[in-house]
VOPAGU-2260 file (C-alpha; in pm, 1 decimal, decimal comma):
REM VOPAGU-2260
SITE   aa  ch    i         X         Y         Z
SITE  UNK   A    0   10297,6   12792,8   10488,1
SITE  UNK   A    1   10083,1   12560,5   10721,1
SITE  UNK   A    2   10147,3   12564,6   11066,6
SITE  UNK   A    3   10247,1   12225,2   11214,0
SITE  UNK   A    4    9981,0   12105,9   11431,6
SITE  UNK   A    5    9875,7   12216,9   11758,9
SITE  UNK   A    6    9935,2   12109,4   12066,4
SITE  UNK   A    7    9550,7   12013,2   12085,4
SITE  UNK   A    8    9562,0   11809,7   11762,9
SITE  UNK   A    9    9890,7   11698,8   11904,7
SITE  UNK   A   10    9734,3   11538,7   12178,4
SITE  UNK   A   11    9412,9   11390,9   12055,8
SITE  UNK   A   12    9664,2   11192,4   11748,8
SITE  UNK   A   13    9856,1   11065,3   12066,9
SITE  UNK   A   14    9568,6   10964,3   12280,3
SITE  UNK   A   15    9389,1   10798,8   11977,8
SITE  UNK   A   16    9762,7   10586,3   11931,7
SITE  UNK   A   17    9780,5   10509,0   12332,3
SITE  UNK   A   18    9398,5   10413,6   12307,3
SITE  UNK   A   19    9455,8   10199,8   11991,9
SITE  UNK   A   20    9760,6   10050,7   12180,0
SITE  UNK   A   21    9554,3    9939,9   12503,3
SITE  UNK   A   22    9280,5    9761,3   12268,5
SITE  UNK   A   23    9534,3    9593,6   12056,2
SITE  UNK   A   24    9759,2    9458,4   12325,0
SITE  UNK   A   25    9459,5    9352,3   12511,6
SITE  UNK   A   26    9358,6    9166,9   12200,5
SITE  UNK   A   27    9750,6    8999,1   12161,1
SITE  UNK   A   28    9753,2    8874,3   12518,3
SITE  UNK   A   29    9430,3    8773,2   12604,3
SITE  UNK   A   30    9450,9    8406,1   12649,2
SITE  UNK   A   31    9833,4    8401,5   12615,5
SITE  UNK   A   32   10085,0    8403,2   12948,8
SITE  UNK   A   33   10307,7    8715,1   12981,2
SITE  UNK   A   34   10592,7    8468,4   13142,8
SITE  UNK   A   35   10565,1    8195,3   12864,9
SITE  UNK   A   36   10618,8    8515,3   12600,0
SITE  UNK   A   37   10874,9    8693,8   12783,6
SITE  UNK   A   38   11084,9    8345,0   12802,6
SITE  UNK   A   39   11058,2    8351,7   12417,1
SITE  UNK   A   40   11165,0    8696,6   12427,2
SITE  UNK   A   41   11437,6    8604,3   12584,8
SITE  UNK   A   42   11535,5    8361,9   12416,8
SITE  UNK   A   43   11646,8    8514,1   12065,0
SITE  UNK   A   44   11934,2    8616,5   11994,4
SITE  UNK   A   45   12066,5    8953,3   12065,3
SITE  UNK   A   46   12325,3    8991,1   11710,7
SITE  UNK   A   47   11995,9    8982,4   11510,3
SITE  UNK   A   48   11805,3    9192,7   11736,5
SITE  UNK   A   49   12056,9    9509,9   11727,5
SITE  UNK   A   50   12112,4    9387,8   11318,0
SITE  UNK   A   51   11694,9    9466,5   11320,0
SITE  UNK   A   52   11760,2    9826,5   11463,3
SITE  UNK   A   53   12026,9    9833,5   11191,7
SITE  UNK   A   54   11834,1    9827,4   10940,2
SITE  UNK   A   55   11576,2   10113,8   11100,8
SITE  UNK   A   56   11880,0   10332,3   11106,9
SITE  UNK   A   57   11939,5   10220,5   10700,3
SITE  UNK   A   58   11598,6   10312,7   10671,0
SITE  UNK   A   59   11582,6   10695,1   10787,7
SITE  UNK   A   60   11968,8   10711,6   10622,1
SITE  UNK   A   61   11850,3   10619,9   10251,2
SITE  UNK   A   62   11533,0   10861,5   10315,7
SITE  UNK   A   63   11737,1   11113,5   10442,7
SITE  UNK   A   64   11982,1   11074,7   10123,7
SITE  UNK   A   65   11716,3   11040,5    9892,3
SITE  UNK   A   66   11578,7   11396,2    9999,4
SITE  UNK   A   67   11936,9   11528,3    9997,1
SITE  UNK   A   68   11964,1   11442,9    9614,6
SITE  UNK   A   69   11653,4   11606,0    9566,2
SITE  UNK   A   70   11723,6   11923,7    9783,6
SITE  UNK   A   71   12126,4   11956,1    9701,5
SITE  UNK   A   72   12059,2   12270,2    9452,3
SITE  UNK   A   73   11941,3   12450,1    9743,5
SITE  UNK   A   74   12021,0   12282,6   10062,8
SITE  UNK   A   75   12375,4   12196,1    9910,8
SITE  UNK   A   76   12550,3   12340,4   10251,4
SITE  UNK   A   77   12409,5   12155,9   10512,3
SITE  UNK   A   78   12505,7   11870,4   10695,3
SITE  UNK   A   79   12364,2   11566,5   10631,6
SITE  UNK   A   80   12248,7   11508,9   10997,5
SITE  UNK   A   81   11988,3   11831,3   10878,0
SITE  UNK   A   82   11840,3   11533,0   10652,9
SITE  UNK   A   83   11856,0   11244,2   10910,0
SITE  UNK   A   84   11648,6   11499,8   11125,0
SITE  UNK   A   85   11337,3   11501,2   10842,3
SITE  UNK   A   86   11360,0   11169,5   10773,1
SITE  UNK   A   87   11261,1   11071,1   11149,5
SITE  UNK   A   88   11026,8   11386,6   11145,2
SITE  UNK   A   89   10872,8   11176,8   10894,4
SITE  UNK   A   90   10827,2   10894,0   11065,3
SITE  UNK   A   91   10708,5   11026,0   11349,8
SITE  UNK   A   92   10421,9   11230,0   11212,1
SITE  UNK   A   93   10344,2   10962,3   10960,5
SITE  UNK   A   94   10316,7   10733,3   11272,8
SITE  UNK   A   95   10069,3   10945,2   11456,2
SITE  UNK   A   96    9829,1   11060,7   11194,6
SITE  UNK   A   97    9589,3   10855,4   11002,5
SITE  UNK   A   98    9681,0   10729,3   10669,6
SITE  UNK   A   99   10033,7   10890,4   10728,0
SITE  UNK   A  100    9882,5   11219,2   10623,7
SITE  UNK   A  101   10121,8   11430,8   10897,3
SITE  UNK   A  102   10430,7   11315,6   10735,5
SITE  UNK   A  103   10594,9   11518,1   10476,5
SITE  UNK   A  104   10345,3   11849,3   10554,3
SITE  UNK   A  105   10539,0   11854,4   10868,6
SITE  UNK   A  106   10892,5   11770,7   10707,8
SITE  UNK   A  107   10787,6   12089,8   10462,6
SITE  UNK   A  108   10675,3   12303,5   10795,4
SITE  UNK   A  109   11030,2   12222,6   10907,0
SITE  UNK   A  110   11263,0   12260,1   10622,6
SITE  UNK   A  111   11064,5   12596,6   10601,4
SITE  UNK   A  112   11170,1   12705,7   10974,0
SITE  UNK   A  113   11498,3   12609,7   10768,0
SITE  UNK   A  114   11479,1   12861,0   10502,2
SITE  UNK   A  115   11363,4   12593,3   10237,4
SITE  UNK   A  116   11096,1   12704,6   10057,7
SITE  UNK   A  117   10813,5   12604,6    9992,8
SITE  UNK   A  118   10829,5   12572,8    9678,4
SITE  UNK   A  119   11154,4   12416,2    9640,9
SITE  UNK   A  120   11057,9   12129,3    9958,0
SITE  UNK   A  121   10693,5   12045,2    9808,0
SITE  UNK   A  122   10869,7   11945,1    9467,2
SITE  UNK   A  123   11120,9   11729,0    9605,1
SITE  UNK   A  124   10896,1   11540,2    9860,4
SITE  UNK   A  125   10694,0   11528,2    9550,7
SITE  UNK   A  126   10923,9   11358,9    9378,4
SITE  UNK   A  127   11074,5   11121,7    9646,6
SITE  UNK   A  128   10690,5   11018,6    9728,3
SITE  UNK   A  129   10657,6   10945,6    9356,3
SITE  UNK   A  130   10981,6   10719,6    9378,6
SITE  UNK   A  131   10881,2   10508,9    9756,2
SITE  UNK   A  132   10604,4   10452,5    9595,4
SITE  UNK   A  133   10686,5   10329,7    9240,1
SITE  UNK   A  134   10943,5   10152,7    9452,3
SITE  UNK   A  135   10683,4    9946,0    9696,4
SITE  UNK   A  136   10531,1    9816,2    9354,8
SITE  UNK   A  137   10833,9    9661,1    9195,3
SITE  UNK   A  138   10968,6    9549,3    9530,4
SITE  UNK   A  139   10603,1    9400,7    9546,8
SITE  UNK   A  140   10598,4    9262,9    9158,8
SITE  UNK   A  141   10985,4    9078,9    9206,8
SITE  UNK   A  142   10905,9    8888,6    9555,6
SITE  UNK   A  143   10592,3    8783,2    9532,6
SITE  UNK   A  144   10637,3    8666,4    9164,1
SITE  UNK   A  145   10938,1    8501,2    9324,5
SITE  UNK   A  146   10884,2    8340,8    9630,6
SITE  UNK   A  147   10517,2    8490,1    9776,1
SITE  UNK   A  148   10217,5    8376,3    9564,7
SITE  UNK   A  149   10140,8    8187,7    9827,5
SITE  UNK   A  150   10077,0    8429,1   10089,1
SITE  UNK   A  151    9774,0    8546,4    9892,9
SITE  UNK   A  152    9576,8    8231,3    9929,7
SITE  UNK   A  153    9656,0    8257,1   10335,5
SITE  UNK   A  154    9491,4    8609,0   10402,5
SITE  UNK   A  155    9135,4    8584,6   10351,9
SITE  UNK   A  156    8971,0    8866,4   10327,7
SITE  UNK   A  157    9320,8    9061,3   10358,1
SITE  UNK   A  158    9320,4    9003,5    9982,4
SITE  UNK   A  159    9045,5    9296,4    9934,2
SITE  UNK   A  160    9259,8    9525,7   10133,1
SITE  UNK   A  161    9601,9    9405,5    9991,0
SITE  UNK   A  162    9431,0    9449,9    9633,4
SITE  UNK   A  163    9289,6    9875,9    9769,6
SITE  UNK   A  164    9646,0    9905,6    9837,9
SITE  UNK   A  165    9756,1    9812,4    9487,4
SITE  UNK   A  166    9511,8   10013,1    9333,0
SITE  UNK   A  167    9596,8   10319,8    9562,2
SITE  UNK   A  168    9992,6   10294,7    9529,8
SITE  UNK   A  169    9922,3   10339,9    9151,8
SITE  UNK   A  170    9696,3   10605,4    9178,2
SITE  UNK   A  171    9959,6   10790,6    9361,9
SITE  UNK   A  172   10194,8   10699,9    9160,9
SITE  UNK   A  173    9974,2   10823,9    8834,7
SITE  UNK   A  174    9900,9   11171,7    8997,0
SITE  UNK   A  175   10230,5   11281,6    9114,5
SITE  UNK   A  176   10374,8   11189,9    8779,2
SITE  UNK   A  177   10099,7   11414,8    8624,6
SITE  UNK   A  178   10115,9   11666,9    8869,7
SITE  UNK   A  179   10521,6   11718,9    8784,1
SITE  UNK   A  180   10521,8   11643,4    8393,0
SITE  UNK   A  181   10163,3   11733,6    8277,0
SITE  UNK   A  182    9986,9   12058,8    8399,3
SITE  UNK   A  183    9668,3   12016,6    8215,6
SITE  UNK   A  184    9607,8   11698,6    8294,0
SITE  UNK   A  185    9682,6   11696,7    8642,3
SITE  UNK   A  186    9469,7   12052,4    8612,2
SITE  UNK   A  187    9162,6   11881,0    8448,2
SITE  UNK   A  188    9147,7   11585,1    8722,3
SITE  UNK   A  189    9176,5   11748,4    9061,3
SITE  UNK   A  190    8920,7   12050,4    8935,2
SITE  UNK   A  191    8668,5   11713,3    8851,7
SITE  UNK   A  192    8742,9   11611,5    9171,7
SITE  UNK   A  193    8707,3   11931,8    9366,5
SITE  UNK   A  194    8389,4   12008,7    9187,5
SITE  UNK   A  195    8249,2   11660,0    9272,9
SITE  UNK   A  196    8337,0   11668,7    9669,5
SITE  UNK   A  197    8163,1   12026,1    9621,6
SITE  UNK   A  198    7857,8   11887,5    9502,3
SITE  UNK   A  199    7867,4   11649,8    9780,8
SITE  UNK   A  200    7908,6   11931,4   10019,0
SITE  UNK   A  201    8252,0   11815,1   10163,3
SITE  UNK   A  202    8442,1   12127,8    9993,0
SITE  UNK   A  203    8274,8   12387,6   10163,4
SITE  UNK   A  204    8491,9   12660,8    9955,8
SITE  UNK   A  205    8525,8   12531,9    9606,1
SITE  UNK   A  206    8654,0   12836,6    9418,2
SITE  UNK   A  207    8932,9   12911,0    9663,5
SITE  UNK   A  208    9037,2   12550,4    9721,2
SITE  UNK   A  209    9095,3   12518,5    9355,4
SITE  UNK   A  210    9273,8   12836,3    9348,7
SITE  UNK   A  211    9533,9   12693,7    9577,1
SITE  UNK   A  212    9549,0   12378,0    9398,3
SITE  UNK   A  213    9626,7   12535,4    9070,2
SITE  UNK   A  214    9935,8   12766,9    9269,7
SITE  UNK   A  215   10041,3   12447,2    9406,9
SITE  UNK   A  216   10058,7   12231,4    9095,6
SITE  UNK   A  217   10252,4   12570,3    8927,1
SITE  UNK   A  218   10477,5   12502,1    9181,4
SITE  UNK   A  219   10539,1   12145,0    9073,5
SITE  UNK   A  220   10584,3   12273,9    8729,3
SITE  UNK   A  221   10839,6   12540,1    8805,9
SITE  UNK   A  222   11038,7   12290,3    8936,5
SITE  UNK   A  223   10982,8   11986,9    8625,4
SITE  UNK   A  224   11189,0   12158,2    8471,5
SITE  UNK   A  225   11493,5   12112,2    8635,2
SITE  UNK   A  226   11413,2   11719,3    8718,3
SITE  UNK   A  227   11352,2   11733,9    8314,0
SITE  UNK   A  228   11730,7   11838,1    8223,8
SITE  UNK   A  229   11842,4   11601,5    8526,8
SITE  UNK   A  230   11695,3   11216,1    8446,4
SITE  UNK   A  231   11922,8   11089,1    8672,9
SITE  UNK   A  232   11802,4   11279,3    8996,5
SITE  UNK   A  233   11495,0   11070,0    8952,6
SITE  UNK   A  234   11699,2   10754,9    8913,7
SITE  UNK   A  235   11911,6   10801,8    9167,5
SITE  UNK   A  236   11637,7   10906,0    9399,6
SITE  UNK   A  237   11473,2   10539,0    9311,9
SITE  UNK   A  238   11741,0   10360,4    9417,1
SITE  UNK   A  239   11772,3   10501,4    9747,3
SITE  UNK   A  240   11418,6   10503,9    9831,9
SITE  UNK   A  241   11435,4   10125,8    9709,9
SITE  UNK   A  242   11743,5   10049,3    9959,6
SITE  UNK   A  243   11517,0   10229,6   10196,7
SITE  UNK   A  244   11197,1   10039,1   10198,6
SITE  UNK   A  245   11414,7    9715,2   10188,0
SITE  UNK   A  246   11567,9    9818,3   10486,7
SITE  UNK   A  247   11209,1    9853,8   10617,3
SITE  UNK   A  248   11100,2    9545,1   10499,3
SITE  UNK   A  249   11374,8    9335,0   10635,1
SITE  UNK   A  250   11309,6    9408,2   10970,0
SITE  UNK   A  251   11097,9    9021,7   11056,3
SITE  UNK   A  252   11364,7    8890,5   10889,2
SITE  UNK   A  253   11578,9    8942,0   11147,6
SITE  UNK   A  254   11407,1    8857,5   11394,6
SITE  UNK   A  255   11287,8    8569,6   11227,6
SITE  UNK   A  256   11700,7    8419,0   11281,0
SITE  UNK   A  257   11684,7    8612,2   11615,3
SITE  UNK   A  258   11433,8    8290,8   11703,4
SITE  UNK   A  259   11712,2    8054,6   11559,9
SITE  UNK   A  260   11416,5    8004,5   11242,0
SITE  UNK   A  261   11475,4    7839,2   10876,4
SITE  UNK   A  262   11271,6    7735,9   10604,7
SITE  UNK   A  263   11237,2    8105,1   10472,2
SITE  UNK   A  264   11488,6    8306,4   10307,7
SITE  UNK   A  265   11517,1    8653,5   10256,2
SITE  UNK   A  266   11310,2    8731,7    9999,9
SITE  UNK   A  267   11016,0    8516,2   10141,3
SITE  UNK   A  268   11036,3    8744,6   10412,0
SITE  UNK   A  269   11043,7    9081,5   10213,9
SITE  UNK   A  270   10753,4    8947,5   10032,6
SITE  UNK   A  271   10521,4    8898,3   10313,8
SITE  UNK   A  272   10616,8    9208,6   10466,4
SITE  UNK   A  273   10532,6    9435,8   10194,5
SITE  UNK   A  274   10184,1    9220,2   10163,9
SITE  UNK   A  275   10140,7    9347,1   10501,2
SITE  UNK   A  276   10264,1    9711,7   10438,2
SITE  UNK   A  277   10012,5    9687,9   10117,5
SITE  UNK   A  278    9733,4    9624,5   10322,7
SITE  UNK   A  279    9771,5    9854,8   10609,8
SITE  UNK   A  280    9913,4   10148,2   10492,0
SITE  UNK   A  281    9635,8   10397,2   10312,4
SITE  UNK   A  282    9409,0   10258,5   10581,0
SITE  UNK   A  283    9284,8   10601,1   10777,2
SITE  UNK   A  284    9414,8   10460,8   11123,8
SITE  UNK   A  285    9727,4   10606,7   11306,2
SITE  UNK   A  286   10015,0   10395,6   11254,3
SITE  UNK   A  287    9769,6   10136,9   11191,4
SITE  UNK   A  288    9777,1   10008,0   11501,2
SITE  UNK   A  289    9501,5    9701,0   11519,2
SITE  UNK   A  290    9500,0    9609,3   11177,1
SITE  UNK   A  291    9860,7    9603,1   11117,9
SITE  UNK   A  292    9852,5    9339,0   11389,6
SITE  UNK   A  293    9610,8    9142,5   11286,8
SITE  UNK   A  294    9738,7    9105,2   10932,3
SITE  UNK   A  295   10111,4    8978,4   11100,4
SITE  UNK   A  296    9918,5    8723,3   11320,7
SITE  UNK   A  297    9770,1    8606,2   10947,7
SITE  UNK   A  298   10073,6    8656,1   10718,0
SITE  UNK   A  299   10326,7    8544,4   10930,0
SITE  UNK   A  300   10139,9    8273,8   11123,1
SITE  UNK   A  301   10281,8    8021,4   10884,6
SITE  UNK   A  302   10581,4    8169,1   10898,3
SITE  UNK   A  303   10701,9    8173,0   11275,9
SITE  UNK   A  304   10424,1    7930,5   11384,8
SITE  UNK   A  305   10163,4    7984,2   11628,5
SITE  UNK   A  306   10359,1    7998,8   11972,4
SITE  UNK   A  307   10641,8    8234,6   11822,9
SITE  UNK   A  308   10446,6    8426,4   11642,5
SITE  UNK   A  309   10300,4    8691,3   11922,1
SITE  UNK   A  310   10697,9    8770,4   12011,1
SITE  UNK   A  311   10775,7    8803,4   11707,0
SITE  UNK   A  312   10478,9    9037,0   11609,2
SITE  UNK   A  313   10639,4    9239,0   11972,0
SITE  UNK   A  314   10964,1    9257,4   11857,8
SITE  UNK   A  315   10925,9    9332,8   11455,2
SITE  UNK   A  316   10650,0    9602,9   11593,2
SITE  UNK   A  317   10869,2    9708,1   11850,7
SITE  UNK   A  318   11166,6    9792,6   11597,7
SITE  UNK   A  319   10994,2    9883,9   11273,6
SITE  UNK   A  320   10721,6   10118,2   11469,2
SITE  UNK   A  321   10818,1   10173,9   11837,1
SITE  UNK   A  322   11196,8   10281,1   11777,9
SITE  UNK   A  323   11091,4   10457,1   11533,5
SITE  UNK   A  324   10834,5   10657,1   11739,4
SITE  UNK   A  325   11072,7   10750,9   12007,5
SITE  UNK   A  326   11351,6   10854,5   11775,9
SITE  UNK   A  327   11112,8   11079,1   11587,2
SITE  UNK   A  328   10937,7   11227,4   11902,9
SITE  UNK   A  329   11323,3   11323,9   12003,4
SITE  UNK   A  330   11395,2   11492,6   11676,4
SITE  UNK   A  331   11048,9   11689,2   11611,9
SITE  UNK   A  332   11099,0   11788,9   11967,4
SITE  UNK   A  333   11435,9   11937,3   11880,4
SITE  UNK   A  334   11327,2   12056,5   11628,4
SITE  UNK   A  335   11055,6   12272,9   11756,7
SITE  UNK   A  336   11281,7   12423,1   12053,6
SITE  UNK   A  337   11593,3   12497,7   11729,9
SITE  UNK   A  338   11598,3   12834,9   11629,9
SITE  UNK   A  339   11562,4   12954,4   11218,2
SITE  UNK   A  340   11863,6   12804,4   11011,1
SITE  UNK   A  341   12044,6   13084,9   10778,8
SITE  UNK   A  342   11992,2   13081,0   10443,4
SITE  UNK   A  343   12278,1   12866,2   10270,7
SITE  UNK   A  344   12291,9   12961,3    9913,8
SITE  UNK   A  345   12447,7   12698,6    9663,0
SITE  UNK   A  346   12570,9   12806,7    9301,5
SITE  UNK   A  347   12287,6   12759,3    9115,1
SITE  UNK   A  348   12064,0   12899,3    9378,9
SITE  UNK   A  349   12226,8   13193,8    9322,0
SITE  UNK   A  350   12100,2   13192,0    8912,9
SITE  UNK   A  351   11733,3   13199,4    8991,6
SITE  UNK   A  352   11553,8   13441,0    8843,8
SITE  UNK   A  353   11566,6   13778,5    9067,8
SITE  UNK   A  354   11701,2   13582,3    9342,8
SITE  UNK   A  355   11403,5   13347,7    9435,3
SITE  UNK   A  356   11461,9   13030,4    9525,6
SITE  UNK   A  357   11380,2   12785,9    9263,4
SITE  UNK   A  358   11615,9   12538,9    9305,4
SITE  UNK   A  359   11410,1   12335,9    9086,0
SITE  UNK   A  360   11494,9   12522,5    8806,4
SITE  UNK   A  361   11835,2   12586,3    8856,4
């Protein structure tokens, strides 16, 4: 099992986020005065503000139930607070590492001081991945077909990147279904791939890298079996990563009433927030601090206008990243101090072949 990362690595991701933070807010404020914002601040109103935090705590609680659905065969003792706890493990992580990479390898590291193996953890965030991101496409497909079209002829050259992140959210999508359902397929494309960055020379180690691919993917397989006999895992694992990223997603619209705002409705809102979240998120830059910014000031210029739209770039960023941040920081810290969990064996742990946990296949 991977170690989480070290305290050097630990460091340098938060030093690159308080460096990106400096340049970006210098960027937001220059030319702008800190009293006329903080007025407008203070201004909203406070029901929508604390409704905005709602939904962040919506958001970890349908991740956290999502990967309880996933996990019950073998995890079917503990408390759902144990899920709560990955779910802002993966937030934080996510938040501090480019292109979210930190995310679930760190939710696996901890579900395996847990006595969830590996095994068992790497199918199910398999799975739930598979699912947020099938989900960000259809939310993507029913708003913008509904109410957003015209945000794409407002982002310039935010297009190209909104279009990557199309393209990328299907690729992912693509693989994991392969890896779980199709072993020789999924087999045949990463061993192309490995052998390609080999030729370039950016797989040093090509035999044993795909060596620990191929024990990986058996891992997947071992555990398609049970997903196989169980259709409704994956549906019900859709819907709450759907609920999640909605939750997610909502966040400007709060604080779009919190400003006292009309002319948009709900799913106008939605629709330019997963733009956004299209654009930014497989972009190799912690939390995407910079360019996440820059795409709100374009997005949602037309939406909140050009004097509230810096506060309300604060406040959404301050919610949907910032509270986020802390509350993960808090748990991974916890985390790391919390001794081993027991083992809690559920009744169709306890069929696995000689004991081992393959709650996948139970």
């Amino acid at each position: 099992m991977k170690k989480l990362m070290n305290k050097k690595e630990h460091l340098i991701c938060l030093t690159s986020i308080a460096v990106l933070l400096i340049i970006t807010s210098i960027f937001l404020l220059k030319d702008r005065e800190l009293a006329d914002i903080w007025a407008l601040l203070s201004s909203t109103d406070l029901r929508f503000i604390l409704l905005a935090l709602l939904a962040m705590v919506l958001f970890f609680t349908f991740e956290a139930r999502a990967i309880q659905i996933l996990l019950k065969p073998l995890a079917g003792g503990r408390r759902f607070s144990v899920f709560y706890r990955y779910a802002l493990i993966d937030f934080y992580f996510s938040a501090i590492t480019p292109g979210c990479s930190g995310g679930q390898p760190s939710q696996m590291y901890f579900m395996h001081r847990d006595n969830i193996p590996v095994s068992s953890s790497s199918l199910a965030l398999l799975a739930y991945n598979a699912c947020c991101h099938i989900s960000v496409l259809l939310i993507a497909a029913v708003t913008l077909s509904i109410s957003g079209m015209g945000i794409l002829e407002s982002i310039g050259a935010f297009k190209y990147l909104l279009i990557f992140g199309v393209v990328a959210q299907s690729s992912l999508v693509a693989f994991y279904l392969i890896a779980i359902f199709n072993r020789r397929l999924a087999v045949t494309i990463v061993h192309t791939i490995v052998r390609l960055l080999a030729k370039l020379r950016i797989v040093k180690r090509r035999e044993e890298a795909l060596a620990r691919i191929d024990m990986q993917i058996d891992d997947y397989r071992r555990g398609a079996a049970y997903i196989k006999r169980h259709p409704l895992l994956l549906l019900r694992t859709l819907l709450a990563s759907s609920l999640n990223l909605l939750a997610f997603y909502s966040v400007p619209f709060w604080i779009f009433n919190a400003f006292g705002l009309s002319g948009f409705n709900f799913c106008d809102l939605i629709a330019a927030q997963v733009a956004l979240t299209l654009c930014v998120e497989s972009l190799p830059i912690p939390g995407g601090l910079g360019v996440t910014e820059s795409g709100f000031l374009l997005i949602y210029g037309g939406i909140f206008g050009s004097k509230l739209v810096v506060p309300a770039l604060l406040l959404t960023r301050g919610v949907n990243y910032y509270s986020g941040l802390l509350a993960g920081g808090i748990a991974s810290a916890y985390s790391i101090k919390k001794k081993r969990a027991p083992l809690v064996l559920s009744a169709s742990l306890v069929s696995c072949r000689g004991g081992r946990s393959n709650a996948a296949e139970s």
